[in-house]
C-alpha positions as a Markdown table, in Angstrom:
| # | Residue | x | y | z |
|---|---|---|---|---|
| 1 | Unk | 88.8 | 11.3 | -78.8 |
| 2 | Unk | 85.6 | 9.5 | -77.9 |
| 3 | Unk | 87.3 | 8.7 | -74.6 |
| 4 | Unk | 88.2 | 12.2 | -73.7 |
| 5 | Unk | 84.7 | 13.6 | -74.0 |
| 6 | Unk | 83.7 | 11.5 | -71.6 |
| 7 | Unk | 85.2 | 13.5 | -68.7 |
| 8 | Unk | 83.6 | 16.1 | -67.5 |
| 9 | Unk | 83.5 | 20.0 | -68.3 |
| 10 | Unk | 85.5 | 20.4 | -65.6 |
| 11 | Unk | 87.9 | 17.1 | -65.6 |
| 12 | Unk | 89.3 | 18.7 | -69.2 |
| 13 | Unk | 89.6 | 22.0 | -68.0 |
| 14 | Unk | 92.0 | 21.0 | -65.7 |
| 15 | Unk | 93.9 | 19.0 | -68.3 |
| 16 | Unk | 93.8 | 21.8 | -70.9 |
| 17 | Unk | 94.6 | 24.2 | -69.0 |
| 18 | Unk | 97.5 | 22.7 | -67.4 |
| 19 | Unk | 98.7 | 21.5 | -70.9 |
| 20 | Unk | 99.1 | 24.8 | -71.9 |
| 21 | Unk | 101.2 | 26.5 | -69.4 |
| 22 | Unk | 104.1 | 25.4 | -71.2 |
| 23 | Unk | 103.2 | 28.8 | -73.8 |
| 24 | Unk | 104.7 | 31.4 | -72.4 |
| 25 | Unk | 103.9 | 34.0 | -75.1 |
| 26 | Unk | 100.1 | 35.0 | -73.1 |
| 27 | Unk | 101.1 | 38.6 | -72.4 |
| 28 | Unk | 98.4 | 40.8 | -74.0 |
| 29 | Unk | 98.8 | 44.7 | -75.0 |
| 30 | Unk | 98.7 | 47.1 | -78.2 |
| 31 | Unk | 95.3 | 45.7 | -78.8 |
| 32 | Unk | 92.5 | 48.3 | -80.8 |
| 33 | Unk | 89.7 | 49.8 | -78.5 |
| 34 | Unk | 86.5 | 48.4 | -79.7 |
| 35 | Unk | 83.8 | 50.4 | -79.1 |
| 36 | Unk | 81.8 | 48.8 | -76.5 |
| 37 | Unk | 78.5 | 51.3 | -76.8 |
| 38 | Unk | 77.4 | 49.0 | -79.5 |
| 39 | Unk | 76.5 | 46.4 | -77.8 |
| 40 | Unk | 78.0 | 43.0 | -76.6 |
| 41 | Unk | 80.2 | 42.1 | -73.6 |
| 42 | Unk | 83.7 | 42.2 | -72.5 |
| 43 | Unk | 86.6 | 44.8 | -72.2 |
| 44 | Unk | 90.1 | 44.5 | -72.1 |
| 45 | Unk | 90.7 | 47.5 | -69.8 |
| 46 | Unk | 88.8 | 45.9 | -67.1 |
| 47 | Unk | 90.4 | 44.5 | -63.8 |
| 48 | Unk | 89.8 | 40.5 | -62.7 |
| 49 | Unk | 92.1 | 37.8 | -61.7 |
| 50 | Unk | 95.2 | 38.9 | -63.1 |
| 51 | Unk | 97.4 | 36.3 | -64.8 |
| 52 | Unk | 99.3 | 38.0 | -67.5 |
| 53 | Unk | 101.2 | 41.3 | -67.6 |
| 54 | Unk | 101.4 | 43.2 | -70.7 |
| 55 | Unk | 104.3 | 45.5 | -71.7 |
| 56 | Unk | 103.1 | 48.6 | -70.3 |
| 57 | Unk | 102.7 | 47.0 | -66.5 |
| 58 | Unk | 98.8 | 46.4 | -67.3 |
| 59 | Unk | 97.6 | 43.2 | -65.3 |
| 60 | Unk | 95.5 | 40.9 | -68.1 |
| 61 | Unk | 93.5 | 38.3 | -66.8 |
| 62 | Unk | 93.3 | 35.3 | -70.0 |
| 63 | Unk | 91.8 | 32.1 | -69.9 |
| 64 | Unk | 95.0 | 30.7 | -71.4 |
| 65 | Unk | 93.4 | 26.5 | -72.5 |
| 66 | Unk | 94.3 | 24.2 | -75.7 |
| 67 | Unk | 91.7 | 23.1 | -77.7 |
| 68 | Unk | 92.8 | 19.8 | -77.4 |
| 69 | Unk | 96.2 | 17.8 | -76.0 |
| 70 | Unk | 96.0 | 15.3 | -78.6 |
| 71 | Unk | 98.5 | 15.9 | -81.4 |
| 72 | Unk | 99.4 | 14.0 | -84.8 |
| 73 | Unk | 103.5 | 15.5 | -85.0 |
| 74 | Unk | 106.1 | 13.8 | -82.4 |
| 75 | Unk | 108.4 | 17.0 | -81.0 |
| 76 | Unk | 110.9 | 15.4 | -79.0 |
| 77 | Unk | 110.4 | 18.4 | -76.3 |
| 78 | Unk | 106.6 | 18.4 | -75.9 |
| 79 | Unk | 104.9 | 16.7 | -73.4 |
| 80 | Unk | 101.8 | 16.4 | -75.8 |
| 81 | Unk | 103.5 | 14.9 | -78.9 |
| 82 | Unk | 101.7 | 12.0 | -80.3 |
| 83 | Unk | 104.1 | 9.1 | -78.3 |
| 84 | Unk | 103.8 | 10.8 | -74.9 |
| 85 | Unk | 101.3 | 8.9 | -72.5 |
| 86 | Unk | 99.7 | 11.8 | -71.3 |
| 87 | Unk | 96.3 | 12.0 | -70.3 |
| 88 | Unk | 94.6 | 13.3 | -73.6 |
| 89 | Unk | 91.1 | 15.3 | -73.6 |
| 90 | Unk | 89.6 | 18.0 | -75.7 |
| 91 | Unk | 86.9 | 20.5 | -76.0 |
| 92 | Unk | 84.6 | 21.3 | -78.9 |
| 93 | Unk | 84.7 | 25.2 | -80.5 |
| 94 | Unk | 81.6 | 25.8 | -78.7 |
| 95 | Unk | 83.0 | 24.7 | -75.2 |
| 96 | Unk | 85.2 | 27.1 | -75.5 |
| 97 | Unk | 83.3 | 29.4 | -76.2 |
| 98 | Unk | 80.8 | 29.1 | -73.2 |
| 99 | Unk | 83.4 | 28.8 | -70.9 |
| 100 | Unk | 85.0 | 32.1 | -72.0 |
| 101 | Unk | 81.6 | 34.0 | -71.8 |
| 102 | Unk | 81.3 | 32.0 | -68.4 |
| 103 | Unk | 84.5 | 33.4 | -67.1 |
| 104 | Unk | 84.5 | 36.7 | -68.4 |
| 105 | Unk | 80.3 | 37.3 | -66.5 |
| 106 | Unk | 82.1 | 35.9 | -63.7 |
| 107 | Unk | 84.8 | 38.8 | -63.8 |
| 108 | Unk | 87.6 | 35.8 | -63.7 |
| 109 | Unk | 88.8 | 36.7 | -66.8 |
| 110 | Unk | 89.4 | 39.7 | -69.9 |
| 111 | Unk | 90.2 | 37.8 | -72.8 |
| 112 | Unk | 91.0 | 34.2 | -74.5 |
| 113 | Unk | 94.6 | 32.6 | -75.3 |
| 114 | Unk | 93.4 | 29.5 | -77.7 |
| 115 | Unk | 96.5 | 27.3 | -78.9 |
| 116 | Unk | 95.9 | 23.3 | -79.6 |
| 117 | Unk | 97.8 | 20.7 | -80.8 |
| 118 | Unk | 97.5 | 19.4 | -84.2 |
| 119 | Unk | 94.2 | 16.9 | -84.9 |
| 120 | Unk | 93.4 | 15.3 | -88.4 |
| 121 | Unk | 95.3 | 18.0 | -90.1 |
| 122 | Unk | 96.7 | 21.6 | -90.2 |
| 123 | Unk | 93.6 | 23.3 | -91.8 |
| 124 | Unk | 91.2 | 21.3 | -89.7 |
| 125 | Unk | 92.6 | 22.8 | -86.1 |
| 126 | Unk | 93.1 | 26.2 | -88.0 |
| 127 | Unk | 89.6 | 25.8 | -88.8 |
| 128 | Unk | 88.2 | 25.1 | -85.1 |
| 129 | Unk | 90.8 | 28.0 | -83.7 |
| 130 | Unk | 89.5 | 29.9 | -86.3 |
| 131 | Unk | 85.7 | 29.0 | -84.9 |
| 132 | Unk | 85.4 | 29.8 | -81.9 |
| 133 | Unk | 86.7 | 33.6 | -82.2 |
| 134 | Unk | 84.0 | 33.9 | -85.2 |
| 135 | Unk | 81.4 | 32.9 | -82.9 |
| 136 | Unk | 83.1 | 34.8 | -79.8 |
| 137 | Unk | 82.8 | 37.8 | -82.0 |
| 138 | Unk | 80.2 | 37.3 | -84.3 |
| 139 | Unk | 77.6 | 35.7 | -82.4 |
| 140 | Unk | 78.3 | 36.7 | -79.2 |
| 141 | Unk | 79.3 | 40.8 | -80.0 |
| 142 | Unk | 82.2 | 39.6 | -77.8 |
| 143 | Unk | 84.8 | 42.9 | -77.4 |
| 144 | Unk | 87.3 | 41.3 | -74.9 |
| 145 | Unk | 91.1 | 40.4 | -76.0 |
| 146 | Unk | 91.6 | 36.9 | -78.1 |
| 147 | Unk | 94.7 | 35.6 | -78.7 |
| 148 | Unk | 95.1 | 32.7 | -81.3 |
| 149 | Unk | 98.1 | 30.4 | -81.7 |
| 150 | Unk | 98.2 | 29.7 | -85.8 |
| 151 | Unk | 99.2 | 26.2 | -87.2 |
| 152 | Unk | 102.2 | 26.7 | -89.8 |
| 153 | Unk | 100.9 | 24.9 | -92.1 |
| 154 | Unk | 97.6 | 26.1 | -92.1 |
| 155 | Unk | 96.3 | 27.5 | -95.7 |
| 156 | Unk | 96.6 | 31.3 | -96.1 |
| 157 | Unk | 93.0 | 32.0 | -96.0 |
| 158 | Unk | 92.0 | 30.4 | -92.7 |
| 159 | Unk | 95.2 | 32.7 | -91.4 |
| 160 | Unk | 93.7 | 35.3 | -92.8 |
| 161 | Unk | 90.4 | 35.2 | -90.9 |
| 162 | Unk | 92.1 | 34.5 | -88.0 |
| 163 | Unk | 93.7 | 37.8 | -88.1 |
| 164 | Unk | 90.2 | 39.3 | -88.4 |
| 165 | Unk | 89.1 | 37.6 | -85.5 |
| 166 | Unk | 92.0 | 37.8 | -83.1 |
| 167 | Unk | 94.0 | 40.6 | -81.6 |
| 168 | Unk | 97.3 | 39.1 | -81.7 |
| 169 | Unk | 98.4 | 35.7 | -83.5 |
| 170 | Unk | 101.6 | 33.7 | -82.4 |
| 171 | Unk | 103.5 | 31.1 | -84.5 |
| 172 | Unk | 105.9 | 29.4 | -82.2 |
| 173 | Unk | 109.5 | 29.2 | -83.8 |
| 174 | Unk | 110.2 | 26.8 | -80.8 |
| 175 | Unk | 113.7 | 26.4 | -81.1 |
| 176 | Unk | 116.7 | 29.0 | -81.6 |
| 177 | Unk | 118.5 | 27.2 | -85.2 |
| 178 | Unk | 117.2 | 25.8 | -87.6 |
| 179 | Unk | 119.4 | 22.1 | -87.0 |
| 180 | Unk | 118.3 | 22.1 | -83.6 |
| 181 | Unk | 114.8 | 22.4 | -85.1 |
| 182 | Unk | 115.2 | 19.9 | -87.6 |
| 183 | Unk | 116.9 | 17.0 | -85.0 |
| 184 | Unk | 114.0 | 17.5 | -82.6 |
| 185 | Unk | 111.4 | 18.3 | -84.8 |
| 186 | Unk | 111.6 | 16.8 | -87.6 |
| 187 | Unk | 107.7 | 17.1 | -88.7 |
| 188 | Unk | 108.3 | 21.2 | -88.5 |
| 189 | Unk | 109.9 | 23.4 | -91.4 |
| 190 | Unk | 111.7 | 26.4 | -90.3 |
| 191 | Unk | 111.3 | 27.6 | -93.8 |
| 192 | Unk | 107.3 | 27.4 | -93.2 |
| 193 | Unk | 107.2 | 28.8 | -89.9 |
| 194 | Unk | 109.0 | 31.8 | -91.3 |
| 195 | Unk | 106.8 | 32.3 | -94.5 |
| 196 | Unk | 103.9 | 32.5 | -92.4 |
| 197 | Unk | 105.4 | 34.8 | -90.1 |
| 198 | Unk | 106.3 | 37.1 | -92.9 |
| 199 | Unk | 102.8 | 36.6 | -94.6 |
| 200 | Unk | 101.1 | 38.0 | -91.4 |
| 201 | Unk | 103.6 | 40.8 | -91.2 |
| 202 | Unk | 102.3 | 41.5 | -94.1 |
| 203 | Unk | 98.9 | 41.3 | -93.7 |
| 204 | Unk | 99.5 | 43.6 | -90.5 |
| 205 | Unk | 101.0 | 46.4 | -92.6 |
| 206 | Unk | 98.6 | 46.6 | -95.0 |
| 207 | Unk | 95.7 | 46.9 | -92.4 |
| 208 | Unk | 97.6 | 49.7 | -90.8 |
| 209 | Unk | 98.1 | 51.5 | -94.0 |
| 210 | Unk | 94.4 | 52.1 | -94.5 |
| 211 | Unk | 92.5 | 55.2 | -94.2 |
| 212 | Unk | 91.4 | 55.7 | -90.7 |
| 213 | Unk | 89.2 | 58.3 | -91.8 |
| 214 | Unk | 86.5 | 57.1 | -93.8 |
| 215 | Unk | 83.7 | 58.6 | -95.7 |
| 216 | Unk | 80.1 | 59.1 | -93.8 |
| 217 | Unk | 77.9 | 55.5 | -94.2 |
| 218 | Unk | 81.3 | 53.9 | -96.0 |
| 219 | Unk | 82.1 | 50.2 | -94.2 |
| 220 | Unk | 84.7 | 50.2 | -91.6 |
| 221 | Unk | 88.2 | 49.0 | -92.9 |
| 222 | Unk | 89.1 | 45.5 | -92.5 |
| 223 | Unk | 91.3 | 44.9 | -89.3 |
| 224 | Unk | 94.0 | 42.3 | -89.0 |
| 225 | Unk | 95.9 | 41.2 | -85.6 |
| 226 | Unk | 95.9 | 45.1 | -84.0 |
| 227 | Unk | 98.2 | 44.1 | -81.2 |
| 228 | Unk | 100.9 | 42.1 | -84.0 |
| 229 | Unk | 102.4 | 38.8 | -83.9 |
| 230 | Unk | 105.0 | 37.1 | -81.2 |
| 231 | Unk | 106.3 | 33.9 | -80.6 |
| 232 | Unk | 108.2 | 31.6 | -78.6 |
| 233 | Unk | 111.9 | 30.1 | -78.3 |
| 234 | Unk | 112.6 | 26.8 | -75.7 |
| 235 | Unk | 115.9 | 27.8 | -74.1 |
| 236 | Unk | 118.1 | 24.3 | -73.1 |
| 237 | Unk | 116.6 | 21.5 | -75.3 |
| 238 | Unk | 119.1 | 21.9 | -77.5 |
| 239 | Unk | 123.0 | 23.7 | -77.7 |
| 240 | Unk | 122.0 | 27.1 | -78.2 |
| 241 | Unk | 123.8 | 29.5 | -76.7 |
| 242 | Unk | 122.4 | 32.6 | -75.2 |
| 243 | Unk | 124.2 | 34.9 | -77.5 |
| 244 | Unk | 122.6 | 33.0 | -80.6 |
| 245 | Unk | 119.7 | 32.8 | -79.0 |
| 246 | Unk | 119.7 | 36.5 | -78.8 |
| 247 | Unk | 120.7 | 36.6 | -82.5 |
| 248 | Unk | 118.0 | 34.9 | -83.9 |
| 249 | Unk | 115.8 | 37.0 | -81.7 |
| 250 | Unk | 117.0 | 40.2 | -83.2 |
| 251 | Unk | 116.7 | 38.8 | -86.7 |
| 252 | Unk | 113.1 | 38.0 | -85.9 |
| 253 | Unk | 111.9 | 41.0 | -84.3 |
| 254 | Unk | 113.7 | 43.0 | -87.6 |
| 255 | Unk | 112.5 | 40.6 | -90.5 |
| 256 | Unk | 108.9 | 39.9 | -89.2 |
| 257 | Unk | 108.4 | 43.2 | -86.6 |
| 258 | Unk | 107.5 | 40.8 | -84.4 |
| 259 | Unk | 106.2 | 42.5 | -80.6 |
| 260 | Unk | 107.6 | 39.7 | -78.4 |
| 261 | Unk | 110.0 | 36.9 | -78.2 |
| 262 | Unk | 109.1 | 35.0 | -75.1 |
| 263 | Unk | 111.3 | 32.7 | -73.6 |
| 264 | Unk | 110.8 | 29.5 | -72.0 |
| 265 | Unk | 113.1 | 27.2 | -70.2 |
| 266 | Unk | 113.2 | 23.5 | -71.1 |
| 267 | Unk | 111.1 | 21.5 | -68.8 |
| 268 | Unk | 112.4 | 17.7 | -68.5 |
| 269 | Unk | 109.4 | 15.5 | -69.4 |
| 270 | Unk | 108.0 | 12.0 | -69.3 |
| 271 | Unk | 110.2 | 9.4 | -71.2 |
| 272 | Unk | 112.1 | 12.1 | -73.2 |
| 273 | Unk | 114.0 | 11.3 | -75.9 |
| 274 | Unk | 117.9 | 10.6 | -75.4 |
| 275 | Unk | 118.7 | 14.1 | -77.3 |
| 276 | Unk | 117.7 | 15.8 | -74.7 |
| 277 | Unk | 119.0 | 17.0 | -71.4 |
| 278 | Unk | 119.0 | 15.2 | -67.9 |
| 279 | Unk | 118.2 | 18.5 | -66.2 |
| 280 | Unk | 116.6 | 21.3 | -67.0 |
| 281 | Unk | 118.6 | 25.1 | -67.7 |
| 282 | Unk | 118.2 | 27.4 | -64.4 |
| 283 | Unk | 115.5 | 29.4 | -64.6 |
| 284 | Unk | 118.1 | 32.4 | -63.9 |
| 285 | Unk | 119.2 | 31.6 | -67.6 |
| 286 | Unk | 115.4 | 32.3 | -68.8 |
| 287 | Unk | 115.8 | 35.7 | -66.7 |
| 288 | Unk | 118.6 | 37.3 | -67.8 |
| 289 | Unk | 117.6 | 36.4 | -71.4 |
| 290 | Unk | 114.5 | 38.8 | -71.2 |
| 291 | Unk | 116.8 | 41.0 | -69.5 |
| 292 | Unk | 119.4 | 41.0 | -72.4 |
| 293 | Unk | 116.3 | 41.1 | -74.6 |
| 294 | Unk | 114.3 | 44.8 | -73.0 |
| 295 | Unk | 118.6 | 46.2 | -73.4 |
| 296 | Unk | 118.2 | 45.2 | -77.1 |
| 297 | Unk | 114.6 | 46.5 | -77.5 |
| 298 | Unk | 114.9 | 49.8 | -75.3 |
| 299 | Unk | 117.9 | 50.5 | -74.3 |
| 300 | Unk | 120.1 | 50.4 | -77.5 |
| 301 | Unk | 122.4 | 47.8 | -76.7 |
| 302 | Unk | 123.3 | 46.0 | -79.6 |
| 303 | Unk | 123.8 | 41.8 | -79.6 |
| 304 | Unk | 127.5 | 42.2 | -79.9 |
| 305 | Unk | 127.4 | 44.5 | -76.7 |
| 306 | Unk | 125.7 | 41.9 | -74.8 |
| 307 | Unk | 128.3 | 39.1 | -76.4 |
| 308 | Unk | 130.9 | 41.1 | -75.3 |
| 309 | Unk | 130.2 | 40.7 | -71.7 |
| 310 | Unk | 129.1 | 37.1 | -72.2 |
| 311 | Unk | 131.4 | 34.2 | -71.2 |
| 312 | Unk | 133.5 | 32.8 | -74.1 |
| 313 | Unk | 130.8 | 29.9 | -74.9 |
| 314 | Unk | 128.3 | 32.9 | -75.3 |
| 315 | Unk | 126.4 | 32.6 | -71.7 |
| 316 | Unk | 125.2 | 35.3 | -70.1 |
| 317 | Unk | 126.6 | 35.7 | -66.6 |
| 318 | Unk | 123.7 | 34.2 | -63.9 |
| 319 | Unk | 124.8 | 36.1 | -60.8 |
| 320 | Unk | 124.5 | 39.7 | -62.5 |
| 321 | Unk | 122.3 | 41.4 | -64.7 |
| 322 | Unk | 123.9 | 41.7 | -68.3 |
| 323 | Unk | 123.4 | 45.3 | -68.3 |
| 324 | Unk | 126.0 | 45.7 | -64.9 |
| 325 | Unk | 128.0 | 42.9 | -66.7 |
| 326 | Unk | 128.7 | 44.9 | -69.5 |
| 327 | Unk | 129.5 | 48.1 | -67.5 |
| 328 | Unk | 131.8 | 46.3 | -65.5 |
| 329 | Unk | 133.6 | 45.4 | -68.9 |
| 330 | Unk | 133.5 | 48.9 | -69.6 |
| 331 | Unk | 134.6 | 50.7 | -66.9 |
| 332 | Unk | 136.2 | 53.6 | -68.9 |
| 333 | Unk | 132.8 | 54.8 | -69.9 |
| 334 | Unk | 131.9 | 55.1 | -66.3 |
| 335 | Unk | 131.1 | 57.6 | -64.7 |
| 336 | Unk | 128.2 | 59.4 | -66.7 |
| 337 | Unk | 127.4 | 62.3 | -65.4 |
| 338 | Unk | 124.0 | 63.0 | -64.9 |
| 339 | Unk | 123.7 | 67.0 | -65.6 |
| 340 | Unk | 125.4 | 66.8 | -69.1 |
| 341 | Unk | 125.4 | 62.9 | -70.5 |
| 342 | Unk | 122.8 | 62.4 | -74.0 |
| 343 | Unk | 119.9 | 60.3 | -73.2 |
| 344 | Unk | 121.6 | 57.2 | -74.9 |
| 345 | Unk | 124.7 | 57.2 | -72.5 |
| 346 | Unk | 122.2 | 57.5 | -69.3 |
| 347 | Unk | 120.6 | 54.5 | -70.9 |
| 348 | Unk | 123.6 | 52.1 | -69.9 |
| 349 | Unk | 124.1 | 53.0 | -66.8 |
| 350 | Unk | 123.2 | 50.2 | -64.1 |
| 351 | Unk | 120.1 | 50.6 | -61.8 |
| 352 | Unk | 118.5 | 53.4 | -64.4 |
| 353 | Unk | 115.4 | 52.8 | -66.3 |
| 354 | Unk | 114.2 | 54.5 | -69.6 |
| 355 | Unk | 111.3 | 56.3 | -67.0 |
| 356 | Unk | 114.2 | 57.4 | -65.0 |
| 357 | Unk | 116.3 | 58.7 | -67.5 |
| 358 | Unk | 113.2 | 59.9 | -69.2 |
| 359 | Unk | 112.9 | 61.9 | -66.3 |
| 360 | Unk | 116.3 | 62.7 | -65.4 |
| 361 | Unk | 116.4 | 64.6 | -68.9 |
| 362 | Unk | 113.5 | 66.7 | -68.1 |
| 363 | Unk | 114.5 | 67.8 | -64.6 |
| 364 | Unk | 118.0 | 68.4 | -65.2 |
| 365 | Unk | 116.6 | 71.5 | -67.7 |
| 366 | Unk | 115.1 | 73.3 | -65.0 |
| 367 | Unk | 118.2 | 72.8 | -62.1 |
| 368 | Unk | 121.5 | 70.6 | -61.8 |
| 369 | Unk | 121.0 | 67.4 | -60.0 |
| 370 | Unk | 122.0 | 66.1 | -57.0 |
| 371 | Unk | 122.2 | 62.5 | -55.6 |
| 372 | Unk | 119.0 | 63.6 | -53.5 |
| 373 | Unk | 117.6 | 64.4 | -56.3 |
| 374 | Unk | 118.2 | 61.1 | -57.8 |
| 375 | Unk | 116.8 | 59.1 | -55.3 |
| 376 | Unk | 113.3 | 60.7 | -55.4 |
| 377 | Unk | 113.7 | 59.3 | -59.2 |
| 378 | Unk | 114.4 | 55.8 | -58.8 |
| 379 | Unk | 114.4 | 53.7 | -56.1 |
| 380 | Unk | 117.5 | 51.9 | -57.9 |
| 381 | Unk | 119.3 | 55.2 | -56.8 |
| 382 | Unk | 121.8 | 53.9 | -54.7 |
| 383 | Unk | 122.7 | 51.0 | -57.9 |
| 384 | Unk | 123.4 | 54.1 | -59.8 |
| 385 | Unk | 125.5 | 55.9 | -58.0 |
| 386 | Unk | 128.4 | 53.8 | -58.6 |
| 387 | Unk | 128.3 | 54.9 | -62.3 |
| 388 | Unk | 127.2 | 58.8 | -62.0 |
| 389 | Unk | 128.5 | 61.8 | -61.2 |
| 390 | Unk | 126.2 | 64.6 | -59.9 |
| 391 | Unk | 126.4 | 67.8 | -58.3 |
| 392 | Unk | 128.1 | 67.1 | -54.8 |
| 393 | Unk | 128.6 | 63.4 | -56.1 |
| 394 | Unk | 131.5 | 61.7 | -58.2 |
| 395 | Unk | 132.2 | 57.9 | -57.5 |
| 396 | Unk | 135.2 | 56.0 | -56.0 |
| 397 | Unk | 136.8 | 53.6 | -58.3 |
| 398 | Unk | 135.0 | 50.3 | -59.0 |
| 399 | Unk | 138.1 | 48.1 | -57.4 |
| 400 | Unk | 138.8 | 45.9 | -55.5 |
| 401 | Unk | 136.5 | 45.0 | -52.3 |
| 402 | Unk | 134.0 | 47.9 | -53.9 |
| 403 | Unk | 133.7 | 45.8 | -57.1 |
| 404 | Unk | 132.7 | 42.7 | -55.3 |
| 405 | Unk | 130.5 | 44.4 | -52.7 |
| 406 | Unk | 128.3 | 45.6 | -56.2 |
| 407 | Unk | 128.2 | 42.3 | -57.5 |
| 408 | Unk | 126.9 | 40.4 | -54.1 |
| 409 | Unk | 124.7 | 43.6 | -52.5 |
| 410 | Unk | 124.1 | 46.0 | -55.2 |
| 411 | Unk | 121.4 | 47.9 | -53.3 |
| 412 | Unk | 123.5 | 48.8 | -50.8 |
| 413 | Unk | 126.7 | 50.7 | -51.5 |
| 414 | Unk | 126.1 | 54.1 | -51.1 |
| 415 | Unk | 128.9 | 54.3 | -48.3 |
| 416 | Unk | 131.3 | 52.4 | -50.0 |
| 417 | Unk | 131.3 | 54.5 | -53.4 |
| 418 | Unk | 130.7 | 57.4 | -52.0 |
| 419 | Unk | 133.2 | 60.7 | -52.8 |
């Protein structure tokens, strides 16, 4: 470690920071309002260099950097594990610390993503995780976003005051089963990962189930992660399948509440182990899993919906979205028609949002629609149309030289399904 502060400030920036694009699960949003009259610095409803974009379309700007690339486990799939040869540096808590104060007076950044690989022990990188947000927020009255990674096997209490500290905390469950887990990280429990996800949960509701009103001169209520827990899956290291990928995601985002899976495709690295790939998955396959993903979340598709329009080894198909891929299965559901079809049947219809439909609902109570109408909507109109009937509108059949035209240009087939 000796050798790695000798670089510069700036020589292990650069290395931290590109050692931790490989987390994908930076996205910030649902965090508490803190009340910046007080006193102190830093906002998260600012605007900077935007990096990040959180669920609601808000652009985040994060200083995403690992406290350190050195690590003590040996993940098969991680470029940092203790047998790669990879440059190694690190940064002290209070590096960190001025460099995020730096960035944020500089407007570059509106908040902190702090991971690191695992030094000396679990509770010792918790600790020094744990540091730097105390001091962000304690001695610096610091108000901006923080995101910390949590180590697994961490002790409960250094969890806990990273919850107090932090607006979201993430615990990686890095691969989609258990066994694939276990082959290619071996030094990682599945069974640990998962109690500490459900001790957070935890923690999470309790915090929210405290009086928000409190009497005059009484202490504030303790907070505890405000913007809730997330995590990460590789997609391609191992055998998954998309479909059980998508399983495991459910069963996380019901057992744990988690507010995000992310997804990350398996990036070949330097002299990998022989259990894993040549080649990396497309990067399509990362796509239409977030796709599949927002149909499960907001759209009320169920897995099995999305497994029925899968291929027979589970795959989601990478030349259409699964939500036309599962309309195309279903073609005796189609067409909806706008003027009279419940809010959940507009929500599977192909090239409408839940704004649009949203919408659609409220304006059809005040006059019928028409495919005009539509398209002053969503600019996915003409995607629709295939699938809708409206006033002065039903669809031709989806056959044929009209069903392949939908799959190759989908945006423009007004003409061709037309009454």
């Amino acid at each position: 470690m000796a050798t790695s502060r000798a670089k510069s400030l700036q020589q292990r920036l650069a290395i931290l920071a590109d050692a931790a694009k490989y987390d994908a699960s930076c996205a910030s949003s649902g965090t508490q309002a803190r009340d910046a009259r007080k006193g102190g610095i830093g906002s998260t409803e600012g605007s900077g260099i935007c990096h990040a974009y959180a669920p609601d379309g808000r652009c985040i700007s994060l200083l995403k950097v690992l406290l350190t690339n050195a690590c003590m486990f040996d993940c098969a799939y991680c470029v940092n594990r203790v047998s790669s040869g990879v440059e190694r540096a690190a940064f002290t808590p209070e590096e960190v610390v001025s460099l995020t104060l730096s960035f944020y007076r500089r407007n570059y950044i509106e908040g902190l993503f702090l991971s690191s690989g695992i030094v000396r022990s679990a509770d010792h990188t918790m600790e020094q995780l744990v540091r730097v947000a105390r001091t962000l927020r304690e001695g610096h009255q610091f108000h901006g976003y923080i995101h910390l990674k949590t180590i697994p096997e961490a002790a409960p209490e250094l969890i806990e005051a990273a919850g107090r500290y932090a607006d979201r905390l993430s615990i990686n469950i890095e691969l989609p089963t258990d066994a694939g887990l276990a082959a290619l990280a071996p030094e990682k429990s599945a069974g640990t990962i998962k109690r500490q996800m459900a001790e957070v949960r935890t923690a999470i509701d309790a915090a929210a189930e405290r009086p928000r009103r409190l009497p005059p001169r009484a202490a504030p209520a303790p907070r505890f992660a405000p913007a809730g827990q997330s995590t990460q899956m590789i997609v391609g290291a191992d055998g998954a399948s998309d479909v059980a990928i998508l399983s495991r995601s459910r069963t996380l985002y019901t057992a744990y509440r988690l507010r995000r899976v992310y997804y990350s495709a398996f990036s070949p690295i330097p002299a990998a182990s022989t259990a894993l790939p040549l080649t990396p998955p497309p990067l399509q396959r990362e796509h239409r899993l977030y796709q599949a993903d927002w149909l499960t979340r907001f759209y009320g598709f169920e897995v099995g919906d999305i497994a029925a329009a899968a291929t027979a080894e589970g795959m989601l198909d990478l030349d259409i979205d699964p939500k036309l891929a599962w309309a195309l299965r279903h073609r005796a559901e189609f067409p909806v028609d706008l003027n009279r079809a419940p809010r959940e049947r507009l929500l599977r219809v192909p090239g409408l949002g839940v704004k649009a439909v949203d919408a659609i609902v409220s304006t059809r109570r005040h006059h019928r629609l028409r495919p005009e109408d539509l398209a002053k909507i969503t600019p996915t109109a003409r995607r629709a149309l295939a699938f809708v009937a409206a006033e002065g509108w039903s669809p031709k059949g989806l056959d044929g030289e009209r069903l392949a035209h939908l799959v190759r240009k989908p945006h423009r087939q007004l003409d061709l399904f037309a009454a």
